[in-house]
N, C-alpha and C positions, 0 to 999 in steps of 0.2 A: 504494500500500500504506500502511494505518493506522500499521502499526509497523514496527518494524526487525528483520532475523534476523540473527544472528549465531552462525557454525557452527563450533564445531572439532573436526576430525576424524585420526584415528590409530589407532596400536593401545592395548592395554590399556598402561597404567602408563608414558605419554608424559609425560602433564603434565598432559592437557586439564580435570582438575578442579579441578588446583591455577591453571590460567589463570584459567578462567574465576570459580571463584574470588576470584581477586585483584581481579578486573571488579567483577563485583557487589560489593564490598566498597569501589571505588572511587568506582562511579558512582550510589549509593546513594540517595543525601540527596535530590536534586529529583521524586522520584515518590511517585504518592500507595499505592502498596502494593507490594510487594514478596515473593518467594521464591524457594528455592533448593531443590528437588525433588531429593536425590541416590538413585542406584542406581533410577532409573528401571527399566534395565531388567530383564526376564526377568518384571514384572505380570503376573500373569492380571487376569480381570476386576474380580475384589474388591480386590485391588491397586490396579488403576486409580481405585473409588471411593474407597480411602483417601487415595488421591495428592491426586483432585479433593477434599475436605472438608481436607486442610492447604494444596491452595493457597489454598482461600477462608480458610479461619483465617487464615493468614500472611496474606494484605492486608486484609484484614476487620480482624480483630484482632477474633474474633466467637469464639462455643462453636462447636463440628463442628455443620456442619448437620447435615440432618436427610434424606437421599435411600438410597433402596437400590439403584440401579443407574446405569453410567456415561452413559446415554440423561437421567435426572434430571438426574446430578449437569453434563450439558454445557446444560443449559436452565436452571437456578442460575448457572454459570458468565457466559452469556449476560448475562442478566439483570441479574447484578451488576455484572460488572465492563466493561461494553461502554463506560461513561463513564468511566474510570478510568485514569490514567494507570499503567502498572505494567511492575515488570521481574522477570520470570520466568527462571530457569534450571532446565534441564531435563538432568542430566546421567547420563551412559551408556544411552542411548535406544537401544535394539536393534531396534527394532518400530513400525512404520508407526502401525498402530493405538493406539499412546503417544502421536503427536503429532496425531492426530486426537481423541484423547478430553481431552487435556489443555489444547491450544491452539488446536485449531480452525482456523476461516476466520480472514479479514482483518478479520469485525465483530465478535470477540469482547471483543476490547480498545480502548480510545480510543486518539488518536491520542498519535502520539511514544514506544508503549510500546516496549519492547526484549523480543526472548526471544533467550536465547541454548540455542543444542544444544551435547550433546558427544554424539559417537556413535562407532564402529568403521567407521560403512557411510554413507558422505556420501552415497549415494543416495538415501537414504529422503528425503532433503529435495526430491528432483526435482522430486515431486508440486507443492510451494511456489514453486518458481521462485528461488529462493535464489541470492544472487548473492555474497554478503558469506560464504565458505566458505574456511577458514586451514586448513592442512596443520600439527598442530604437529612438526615433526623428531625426530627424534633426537641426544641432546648428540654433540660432536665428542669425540676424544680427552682434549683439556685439559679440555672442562669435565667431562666424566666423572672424569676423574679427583680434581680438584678437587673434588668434591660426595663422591664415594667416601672420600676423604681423609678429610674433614671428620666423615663418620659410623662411620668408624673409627677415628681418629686424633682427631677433634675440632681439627687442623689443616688445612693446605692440603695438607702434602708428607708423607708417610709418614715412620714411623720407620727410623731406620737396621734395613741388614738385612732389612724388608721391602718393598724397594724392587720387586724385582722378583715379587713374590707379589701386592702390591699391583697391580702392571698386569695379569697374569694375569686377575686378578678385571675388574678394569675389564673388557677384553677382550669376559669370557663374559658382562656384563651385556649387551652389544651397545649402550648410550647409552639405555637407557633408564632416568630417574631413579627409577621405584620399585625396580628390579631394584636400583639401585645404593644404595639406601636400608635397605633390606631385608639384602643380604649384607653393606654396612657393620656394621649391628647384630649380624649374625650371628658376623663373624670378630671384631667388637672386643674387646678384653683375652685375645687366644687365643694359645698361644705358636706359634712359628714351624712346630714338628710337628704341631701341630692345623692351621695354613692348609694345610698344606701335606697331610694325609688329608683334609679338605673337601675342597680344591679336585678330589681323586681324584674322589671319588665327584662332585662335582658334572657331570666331566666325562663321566660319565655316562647323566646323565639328559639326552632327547630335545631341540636346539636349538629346536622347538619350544615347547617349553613356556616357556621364557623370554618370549614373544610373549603368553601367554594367561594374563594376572593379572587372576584374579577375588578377588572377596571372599568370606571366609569367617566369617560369624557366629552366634556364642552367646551364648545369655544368659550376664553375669557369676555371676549366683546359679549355677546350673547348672556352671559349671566351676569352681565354687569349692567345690562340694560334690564333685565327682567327686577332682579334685586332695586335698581334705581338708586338712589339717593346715598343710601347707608352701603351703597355694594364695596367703595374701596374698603371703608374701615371692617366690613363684615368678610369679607374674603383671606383679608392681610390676621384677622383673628384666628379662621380655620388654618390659615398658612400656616401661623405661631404654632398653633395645637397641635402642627400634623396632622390635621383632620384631613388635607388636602394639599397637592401639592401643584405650583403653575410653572409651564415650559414652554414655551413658543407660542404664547397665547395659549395654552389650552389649559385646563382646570379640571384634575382629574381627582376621582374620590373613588378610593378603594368600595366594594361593591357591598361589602360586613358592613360598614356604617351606613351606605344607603340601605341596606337589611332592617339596622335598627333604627333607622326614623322611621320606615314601611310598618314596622310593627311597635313603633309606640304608637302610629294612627293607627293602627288596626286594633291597639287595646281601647281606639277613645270608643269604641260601641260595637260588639263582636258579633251581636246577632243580627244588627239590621245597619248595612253598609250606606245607608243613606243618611245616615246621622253624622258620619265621621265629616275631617274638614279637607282630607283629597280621597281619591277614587282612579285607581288603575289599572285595580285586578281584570280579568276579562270578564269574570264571573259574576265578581257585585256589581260590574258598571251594566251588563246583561241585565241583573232583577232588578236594575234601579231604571233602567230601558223600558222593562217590557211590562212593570209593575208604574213607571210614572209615578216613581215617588221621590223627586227630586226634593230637596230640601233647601233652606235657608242656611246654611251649615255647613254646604261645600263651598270650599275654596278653590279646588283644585280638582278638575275632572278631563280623564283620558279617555278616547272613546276609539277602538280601532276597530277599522271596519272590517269585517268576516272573510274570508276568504273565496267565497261568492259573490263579494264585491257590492252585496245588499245589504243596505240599514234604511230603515226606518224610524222617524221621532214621531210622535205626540204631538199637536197644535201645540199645548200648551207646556212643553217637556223643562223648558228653559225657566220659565216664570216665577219661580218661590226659589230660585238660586239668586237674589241678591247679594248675596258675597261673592261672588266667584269672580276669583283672577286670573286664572288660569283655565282655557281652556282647548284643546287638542282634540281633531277629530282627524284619523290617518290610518294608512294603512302599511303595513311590514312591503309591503309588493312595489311600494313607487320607492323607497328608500334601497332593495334590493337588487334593481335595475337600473341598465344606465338611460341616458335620455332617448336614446333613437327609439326606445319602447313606450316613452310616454305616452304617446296618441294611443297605442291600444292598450295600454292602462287605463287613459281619459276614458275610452268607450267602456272597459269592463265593470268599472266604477256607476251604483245608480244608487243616489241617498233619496230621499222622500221626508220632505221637507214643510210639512202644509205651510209653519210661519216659524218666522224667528224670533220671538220677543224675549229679549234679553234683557230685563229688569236691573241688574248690576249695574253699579256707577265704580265698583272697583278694579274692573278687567285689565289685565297692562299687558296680559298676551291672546290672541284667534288666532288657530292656525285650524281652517274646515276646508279638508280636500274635498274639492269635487261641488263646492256648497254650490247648490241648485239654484238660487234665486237670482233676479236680476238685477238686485241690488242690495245695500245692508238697511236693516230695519228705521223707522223715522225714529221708533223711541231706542235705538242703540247709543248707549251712553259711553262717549269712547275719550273721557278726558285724562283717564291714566293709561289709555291703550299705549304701550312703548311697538309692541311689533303686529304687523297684519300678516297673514300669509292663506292666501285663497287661492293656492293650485289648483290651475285647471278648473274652475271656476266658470259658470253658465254669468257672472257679472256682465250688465252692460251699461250702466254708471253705478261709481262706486256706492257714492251719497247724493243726493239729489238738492237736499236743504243749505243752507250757507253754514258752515260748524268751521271751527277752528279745535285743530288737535294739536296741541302744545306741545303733548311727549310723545308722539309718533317720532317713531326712529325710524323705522324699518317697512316697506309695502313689499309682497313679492305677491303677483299677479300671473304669473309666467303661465301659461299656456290657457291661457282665459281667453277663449278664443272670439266669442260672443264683445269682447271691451270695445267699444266704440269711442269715448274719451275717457279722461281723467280730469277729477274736478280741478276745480283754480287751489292753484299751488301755492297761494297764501292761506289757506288752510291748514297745511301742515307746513311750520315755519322752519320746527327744526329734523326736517326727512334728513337722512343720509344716507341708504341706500332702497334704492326704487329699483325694483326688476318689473319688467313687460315682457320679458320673455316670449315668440311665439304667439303674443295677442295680434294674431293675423288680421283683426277685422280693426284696428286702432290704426287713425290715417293721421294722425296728427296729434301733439305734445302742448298743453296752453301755454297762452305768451308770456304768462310773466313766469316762466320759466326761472328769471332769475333772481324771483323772491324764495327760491330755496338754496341757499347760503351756506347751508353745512350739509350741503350734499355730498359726499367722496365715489358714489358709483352710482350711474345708472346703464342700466341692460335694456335694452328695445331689440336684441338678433331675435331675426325671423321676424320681425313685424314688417310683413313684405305689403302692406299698404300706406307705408310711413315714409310720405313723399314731403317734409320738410322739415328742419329744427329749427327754431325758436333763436331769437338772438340772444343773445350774451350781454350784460353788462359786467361792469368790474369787480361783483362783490360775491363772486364764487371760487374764490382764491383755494377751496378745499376740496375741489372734486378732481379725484385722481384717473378715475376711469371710466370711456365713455364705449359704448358698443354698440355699432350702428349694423354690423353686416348681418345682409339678406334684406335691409329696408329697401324701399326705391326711391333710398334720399337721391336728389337731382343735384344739388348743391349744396354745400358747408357755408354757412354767412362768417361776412368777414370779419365780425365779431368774436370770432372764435378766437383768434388772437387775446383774448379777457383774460381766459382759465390759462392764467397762469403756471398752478401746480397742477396741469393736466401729467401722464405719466403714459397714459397709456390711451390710444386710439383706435378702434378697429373698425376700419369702412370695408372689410374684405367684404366681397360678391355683390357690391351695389353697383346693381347692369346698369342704371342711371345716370348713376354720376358721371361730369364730364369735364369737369376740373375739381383743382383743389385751390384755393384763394390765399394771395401772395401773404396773407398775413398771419397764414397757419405758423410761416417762419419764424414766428416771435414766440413760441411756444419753447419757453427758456429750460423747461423740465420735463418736457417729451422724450421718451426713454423709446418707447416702442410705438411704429406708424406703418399698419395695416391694411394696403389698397388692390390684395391681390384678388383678381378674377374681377375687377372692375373695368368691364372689356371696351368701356366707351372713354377710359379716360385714355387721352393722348398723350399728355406732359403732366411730369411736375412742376412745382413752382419755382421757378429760376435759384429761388435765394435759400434753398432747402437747404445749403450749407450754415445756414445762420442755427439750426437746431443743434446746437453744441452737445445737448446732454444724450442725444438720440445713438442709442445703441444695436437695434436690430428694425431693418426695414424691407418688408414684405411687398413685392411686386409680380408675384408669380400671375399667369398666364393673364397678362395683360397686353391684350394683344394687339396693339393699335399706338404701343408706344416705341418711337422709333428710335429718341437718343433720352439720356438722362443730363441734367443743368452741370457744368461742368463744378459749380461752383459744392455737387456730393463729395468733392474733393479734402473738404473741408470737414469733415463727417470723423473726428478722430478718433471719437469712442465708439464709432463703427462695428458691430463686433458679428452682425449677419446680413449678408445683402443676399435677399434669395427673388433672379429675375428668370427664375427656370419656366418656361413655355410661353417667354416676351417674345412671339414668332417673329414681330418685325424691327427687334431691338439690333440695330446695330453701333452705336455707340456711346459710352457711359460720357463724353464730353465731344464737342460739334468741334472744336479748336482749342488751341493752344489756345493761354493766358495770355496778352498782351506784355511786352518786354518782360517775359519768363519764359526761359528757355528749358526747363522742367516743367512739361505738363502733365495732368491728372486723364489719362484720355483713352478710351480701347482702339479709334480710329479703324475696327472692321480687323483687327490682325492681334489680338488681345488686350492687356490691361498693360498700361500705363501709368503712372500720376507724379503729380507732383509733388518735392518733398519727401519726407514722409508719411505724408498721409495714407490713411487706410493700415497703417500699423497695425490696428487693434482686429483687423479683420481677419475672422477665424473661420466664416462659409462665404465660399464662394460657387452661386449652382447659376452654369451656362447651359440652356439646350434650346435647342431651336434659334439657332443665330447664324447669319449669313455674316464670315469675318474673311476675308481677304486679305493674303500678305502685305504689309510696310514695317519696313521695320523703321524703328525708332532712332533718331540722330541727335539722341542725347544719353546721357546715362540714366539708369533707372535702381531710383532704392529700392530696399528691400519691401517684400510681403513679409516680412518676420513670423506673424502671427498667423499667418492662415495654415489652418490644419485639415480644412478640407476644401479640394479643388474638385469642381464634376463639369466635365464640359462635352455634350452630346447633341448628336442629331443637327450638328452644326459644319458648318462649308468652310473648313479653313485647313490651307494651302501651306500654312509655315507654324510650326510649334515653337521657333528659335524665341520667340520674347515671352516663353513662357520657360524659359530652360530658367539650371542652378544660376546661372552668371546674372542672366536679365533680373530674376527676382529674389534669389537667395529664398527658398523656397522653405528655412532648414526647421520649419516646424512639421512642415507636411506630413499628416500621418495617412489619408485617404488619396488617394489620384485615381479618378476614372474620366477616362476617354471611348468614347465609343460612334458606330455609327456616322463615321466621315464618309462623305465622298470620296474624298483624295487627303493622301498623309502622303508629305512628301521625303525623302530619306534624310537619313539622321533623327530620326522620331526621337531626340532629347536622353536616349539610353547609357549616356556615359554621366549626363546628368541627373538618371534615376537612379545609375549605381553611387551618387555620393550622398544619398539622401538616406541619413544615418535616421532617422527617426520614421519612414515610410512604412505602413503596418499592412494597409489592403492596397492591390494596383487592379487595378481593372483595364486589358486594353480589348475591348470587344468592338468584332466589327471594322477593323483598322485594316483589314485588306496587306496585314502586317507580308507573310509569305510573296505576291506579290510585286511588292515593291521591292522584294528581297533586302528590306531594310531592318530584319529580325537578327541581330547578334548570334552568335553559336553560344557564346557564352550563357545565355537567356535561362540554359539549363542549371547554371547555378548558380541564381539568383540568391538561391538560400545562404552560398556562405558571401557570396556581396553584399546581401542585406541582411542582416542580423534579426533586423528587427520586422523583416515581411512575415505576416501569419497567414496572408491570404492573395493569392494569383489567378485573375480570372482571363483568360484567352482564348475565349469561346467565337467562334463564326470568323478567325483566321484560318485560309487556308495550304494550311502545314500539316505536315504527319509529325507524331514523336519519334523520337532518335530512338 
């Protein structure tokens, strides 16, 4: 065996991530790449591709590749890392098929690597042969107690008087250190009559469940909106307690403490579910459904819909819940699939809805898939609503009366197909992310658009009747992202120049559009600008070089555009130009700079520029381009930074200005050429061989044999290139030696 497996196995909340863990953080330094994959399990498929594209980041130290499924993404894996010393960790692996897509056979890694598992079910590794499998235990008494201390007491031994409540506790964790992590948090700074009413109820709830601590995660933003006002100081206290713990925005709580808040409400009233102050069981929310016995009492009600995709309410089912903040009506099936299934989700989905009278004045979250009606109710009392979300949605105005919603943060609308406008946007003053998603029947946005001020995203893709936007004024400094494509915007107003901290812009697939207006250039924080398959636009805007902060610019299959401004030369944090099936692009600048003899220019015979610009540029995808030889009569800097060239389906007569000398190419790990008319000899082969860093070459198509400009040497490329994994020289016609 190539590498080494290292297995640890137990129940939830042993230890095994905290071991493993400490491993990889020991044994770190001598390998050439490294990761640590947590919450493996429970993947579906597209899970799996995300896992695979951070393991290659993580040892690459690359951007996310580029693969759409886990078949791709284990021929990448291959590929790359098959020479590469590396230490993987894979932890909480539920599923067979987790360590098949992620680590393979014996040849996927070079030799000496290490992977380590943590899993519940040491079988899965049988398949492997696995010899090196730890059991982690459970603490003994002292050390439990000890560790319990510490996260209550912030000592070893308890305080006086809690001597024996303290062991009690130990006791019910059963030696498992999250349990005892978790309840330390829980009872620390609590007086003797508060341990001592926990401890009731805890005893309570099922000894099982102390065995099955899963993880429980939320976006930070999202529970800071729900919580409101008290969310920082309330969150930053769970933190302190370890109740909970935050990372990249997310806010996660072990699944044993959501257990015992579930069942101190399930002790507020055990026999009739309708008294308690939330409701999520499938079961009580069922006889409180079909029984209509909703109460004044709930706060908090989950409601998912069957799996036959029918529910049914009550005229009057909502009525006598005047507290309720919370309410959820959803189903496991649109959370489970990706978007291209929505529509026959949309249709499988039927609620039956006579009326909606929601009595509440305290709501601060709706979220009703599928909510049937065509509007929300006159008497809907929405002044602590913080979030809306009416998927897929028969809506076709929201509100009809003049309201103002203060604490609206959030609308998501997305595939409410029936929406024909949105009210006036000074009703919710402080929105800040609006999704339209798919609202196919929405042909327009209201004008004063720019009385929402702390907007940071709106989504309108696929509102393919959305034939204008709304002008801009200067007081939307916070909206970072806008998403137009699939609309049939016609034109961008020149006001768009306002949104200052725009960041991100997507007009892909708007067959409409026919310019873009000279004052998008001012767009000082534009990172990413999106106009591919927009087949009527001809040009960009002259001064697109003025977008300093613009990092990746999308032009694919725009077919109608012939040169690009020369002045993209200016473009230095550059870092993807993809103008792959531009069929009538033939040059990225019409002329040289006026008294600069360094120009930025492809001129029909490749790339050129001026400077160094374009340094940062790491893709570069040519197909479909008519380039004719000239070479250049000046010198030309380097591409330093481009690591991948693809240049196809293209008429060009001379490869010389793209050789080692023309562009010092010495990042290049991908070169595909394919599908020329005519390659003429010296096809750049003495400059392939010093391209120490070249990984995949693709020459397909090149009519290589032919021109008899195929090297003999060609056969062994392997010891001239060290670093090729991958040689494609398919539809040349040559025999092998």
């Amino acid at each position: 065996m190539r590498f080494t497996w290292l297995v640890y196995f137990g129940p939830s909340g042993i230890g095994k991530t905290t071991i493993s863990m400490a491993i990889y953080n020991h044994i770190s330094s001598p390998f050439d790449g490294i990761s640590f994959l947590k919450n493996v399990g429970g993947t579906c498929e597209d899970g799996l591709v995300k896992l695979q594209k951070t393991l290659l980041q993580d040892i690459l130290k690359c951007e996310k590749p580029k693969f759409s499924n886990v078949n791709q993404g284990i021929n990448v894996i291959k590929q790359r890392l098959q020479s590469k010393r590396v230490l993987i960790v894979l932890d909480d692996v539920d599923e067979y098929k987790q360590l098949e897509n992620l680590v393979g056979k014996d040849d996927w890694y070079g030799a000496k690597s290490i992977i380590i598992i943590t899993t519940r079910n040491q079988h899965l590794l049988d398949e492997y042969d696995v010899k090196a499998r730890y059991m982690v235990e459970k603490l003994n008494d002292e050390q439990s107690t000890k560790v319990f201390n510490l996260w209550a007491f912030k000592q070893n031994t308890p305080i006086i008087d809690f001597e024996s409540l303290s062991n009690n506790v130990v006791k019910y964790a059963d030696g498992l250190p999250i349990a005892l992590k978790v309840l330390g948090g829980l009872f620390r700074n609590r007086l003797v009559d508060e341990w001592k009413s926990q401890l009731d109820k805890l005893r309570e709830i099922p000894d099982r469940t102390i065995q099955d601590v899963l993880e429980v995660r939320k976006d930070k933003d999202f529970v800071s909106r729900i919580l409101g006002s008290n969310a920082v100081i309330g969150l930053r206290d769970l933190h302190d307690r370890c109740l909970i713990t935050i990372s990249e925005n997310k806010v996660d709580m072990h699944d044993l403490l959501q257990l015992i808040g579930k069942e101190i409400v399930r002790q507020e009233c055990l026999q009739e579910p309708q008294k308690r102050s939330r409701l999520w069981d499938t079961e009580d929310v069922k006889n409180v459904l079909t029984r209509n016995t909703g109460t004044k009492t709930i706060e908090g009600l989950f409601i998912e819909i069957p799996a036959s995709g029918q529910i049914h309410f009550s005229k009057d089912f909502f009525t006598k819940m005047n507290r309720l903040r919370l309410l959820k009506v959803y189903t496991r099936f649109w959370d489970d699939f990706s978007e291209k299934f929505y529509p026959l989700i949309w249709e499988h989905v039927r609620v039956d809805l006579p009326n909606f009278e929601l009595s509440s004045f305290e709501l601060r979250y709706l979220q009703f898939l599928k909510y049937p009606l065509k509007s929300l109710p006159t008497n809907f009392h929405a002044n602590k609503l913080v979030e809306l979300n009416l998927l897929g949605s028969n809506i076709k105005q929201l509100w009809k009366e003049d309201k103002v919603f203060k604490c609206l943060k959030v609308i998501h609308l997305s595939y409410s197909r029936d929406l024909i406008e949105m009210p006036d946007f000074s009703s919710v003053p402080n929105l800040e992310i609006l999704n339209l998603k798919g609202c196919t029947s929405l042909e327009s946005l209201p004008r004063n658009f720019h009385k929402l001020e702390h907007l940071r995203r709106l989504c309108c893709s696929g509102c393919s009747k959305l034939k204008s936007f709304p002008q801009i004024e200067d007081n939307m400094s916070k909206l970072r992202e806008i998403y137009l494509n699939g609309t049939a915007i016609v034109e961008v107003p020149s006001s768009i120049e306002h949104l200052n901290g725009l960041e991100n812009f997507n007009l892909s697939w708007c067959k409409n559009l026919v310019s873009l207006p000279e004052s998008i250039c001012n767009l000082r924080s534009l990172q990413t600008l999106n106009v591919g398959g927009c087949d009527n636009l001809k040009e960009l805007p002259s001064r697109i070089g003025h977008l300093k902060a613009l990092q990746s610019l999308y032009l694919f299959k725009c077919k109608n555009i012939v040169s690009l401004p020369e002045s993209i030369c200016d473009l230095r944090l550059l870092g993807t130009l993809d103008v792959k099936w531009c069929s009538k692009l033939e040059s990225l600048v019409v002329k040289p700079i006026e008294y600069d003899n360094l120009t930025c220019r492809i001129l029909k015979q490749g790339i050129t520029r001026r400077n160094d610009c374009f340094s940062s540029l790491k893709t570069l995808n040519l197909q479909r381009h008519q380039m004719e030889a000239e070479a250049p009569n000046h010198p030309i800097p380097p591409l330093s930074s481009l690591v991948e060239l693809s240049i196809r389906n293209s008429i060009l007569r001379d490869l010389g200005t793209l050789s080692y000398d023309g562009f010092h190419l010495s990042s290049l790990e991908v070169f595909s050429i394919g599908n020329f008319n005519h390659v003429a000899r010296g096809l750049i082969f003495n400059d392939i061989f010093r391209q120490s860093s070249l990984r995949r070459l693709s020459l397909h198509n090149c009519n290589l044999m032919e021109e008899e400009i195929i090297p003999m040497n060609i056969w062994n490329l392997s010891s001239l290139l060290s670093s090729l994994e991958q040689l494609s020289l398919e539809g040349n016609h040559f025999k092998l030696p």
